[in-house]
N, C-alpha and C positions, 0 to 999 in steps of 0.2 A: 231082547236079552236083558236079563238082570246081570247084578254084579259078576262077573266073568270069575269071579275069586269064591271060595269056599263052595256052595251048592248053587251052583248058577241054575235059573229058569229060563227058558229060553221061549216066548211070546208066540212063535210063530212056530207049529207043531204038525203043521200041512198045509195042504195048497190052499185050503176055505180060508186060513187064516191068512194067510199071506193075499190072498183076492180083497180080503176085506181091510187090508191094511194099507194098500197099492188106492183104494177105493175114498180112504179117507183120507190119502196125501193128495192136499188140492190141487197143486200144477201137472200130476200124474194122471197120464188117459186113466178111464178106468166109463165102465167097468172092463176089466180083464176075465182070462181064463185062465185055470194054470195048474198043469198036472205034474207029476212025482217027480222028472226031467228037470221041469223049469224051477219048480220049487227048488231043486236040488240047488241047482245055476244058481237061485239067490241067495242060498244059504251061506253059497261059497264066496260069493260078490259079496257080501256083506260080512263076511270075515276075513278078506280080503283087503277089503276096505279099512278094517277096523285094525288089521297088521300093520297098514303103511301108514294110517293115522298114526297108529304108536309109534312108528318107527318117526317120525315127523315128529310127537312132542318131547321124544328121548333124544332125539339128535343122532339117530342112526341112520347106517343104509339101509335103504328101500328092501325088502326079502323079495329076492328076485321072483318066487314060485306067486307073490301076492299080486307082484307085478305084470306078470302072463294073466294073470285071471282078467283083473283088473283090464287092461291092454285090450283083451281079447274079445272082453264082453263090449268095451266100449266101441268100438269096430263092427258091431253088429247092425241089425235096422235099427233106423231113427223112427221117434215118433212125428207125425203129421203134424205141422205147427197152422194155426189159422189165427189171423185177428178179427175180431169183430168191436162193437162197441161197450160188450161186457167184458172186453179184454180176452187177453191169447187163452188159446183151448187145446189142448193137445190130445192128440186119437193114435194108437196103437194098438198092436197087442204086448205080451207081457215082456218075449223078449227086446221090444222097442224101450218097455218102459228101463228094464235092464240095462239098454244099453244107456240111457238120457242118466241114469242111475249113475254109471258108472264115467261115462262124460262129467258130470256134477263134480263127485268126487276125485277127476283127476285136474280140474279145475281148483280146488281148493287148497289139495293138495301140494300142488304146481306154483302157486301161489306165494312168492317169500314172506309176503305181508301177511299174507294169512295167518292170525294168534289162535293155534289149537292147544288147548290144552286137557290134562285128565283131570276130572269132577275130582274136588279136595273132602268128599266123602271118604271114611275111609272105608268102607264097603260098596260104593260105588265104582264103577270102572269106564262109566262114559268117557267119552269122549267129544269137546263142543268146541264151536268158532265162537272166539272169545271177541265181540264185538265192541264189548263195553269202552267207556270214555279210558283213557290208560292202560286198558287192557287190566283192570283189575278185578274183573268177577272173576269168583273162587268154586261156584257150584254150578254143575251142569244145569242147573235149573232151582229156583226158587220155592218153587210148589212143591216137590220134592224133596231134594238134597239141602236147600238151604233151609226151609223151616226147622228141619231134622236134625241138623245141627246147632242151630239158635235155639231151641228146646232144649236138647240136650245142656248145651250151656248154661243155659237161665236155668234147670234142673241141678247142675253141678254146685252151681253159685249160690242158689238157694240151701242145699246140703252145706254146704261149706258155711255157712251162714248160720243154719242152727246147731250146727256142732259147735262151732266161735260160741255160741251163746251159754251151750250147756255147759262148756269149758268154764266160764267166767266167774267169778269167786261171788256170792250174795253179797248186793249192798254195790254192785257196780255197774254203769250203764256204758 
């Protein structure tokens, strides 16, 4: 999902997309299947999720209806854990992975240490575990949100810059 604000896109648009995105989160079984039902399930766990995060970086109560989903999915089948020498590997189907999804997330959650905070885009709406030394990153992500606004700036700056200049009377450095 893109920014939740103004014209949101939303990434995962049916069950192919959501197979293939379950596929390329590395600790999640995969490959999966997953028809109109399940997809639906994740749509909802995943807004769900995204509720109680909010409610968690605003300092509110939990929305109790985010909290059933939540609750409800996670209660469901687990995924098969195995270790080997490439390390743990996990086997399910999709709603296994939903529920490990949703175990995660009430895990973080649950958490008081946990520093989540909202990406300081301000067309951004993510949502991130803020791991940094002090707890001071400002952007969900670098590659993104943060390049985008350091541009921007160094853009502003630069503006501001040759307007100073053209302002400046002849004969002044």
């Amino acid at each position: 999902m893109t920014s939740r604000r103004d014209d949101p896109l939303d990434a995962l648009s049916g069950p192919a997309d959501l197979e293939r995105w379950v596929a390329q989160c590395d600790p999640l079984p995969a490959p999966v299947a997953a028809d109109a039902d399940t997809f639906e399930s994740a749509l909802s766990l995943r807004e769900a999720i995204y509720r109680l995060a909010l409610d968690r970086v605003l300092a509110r109560p939990f929305d109790p209806d985010s909290l059933e989903i939540v609750n409800d999915t996670a209660a469901g089948p687990v995924p098969t854990i195995k270790l080997s020498d490439a390390g743990q590997h996990l086997s399910g189907d999709l709603l296994a992975v939903l529920s490990h999804i949703a175990r995660s997330g009430i895990a973080v959650l649950a958490d008081p240490d946990a520093c989540l905070k909202e990406c300081g885009r301000d067309d951004c709406t993510r949502i991130y575990l803020d791991r940094s030394r002090g707890a001071r990153r400002t952007w969900c992500g670098m590659d993104e949100c943060g390049n985008r606004v350091k541009a921007a700036a160094y853009r502003a700056r630069r503006r501001a810059s040759a307007t100073a200049e053209e302002r400046r009377p002849e004969g002044t450095t």
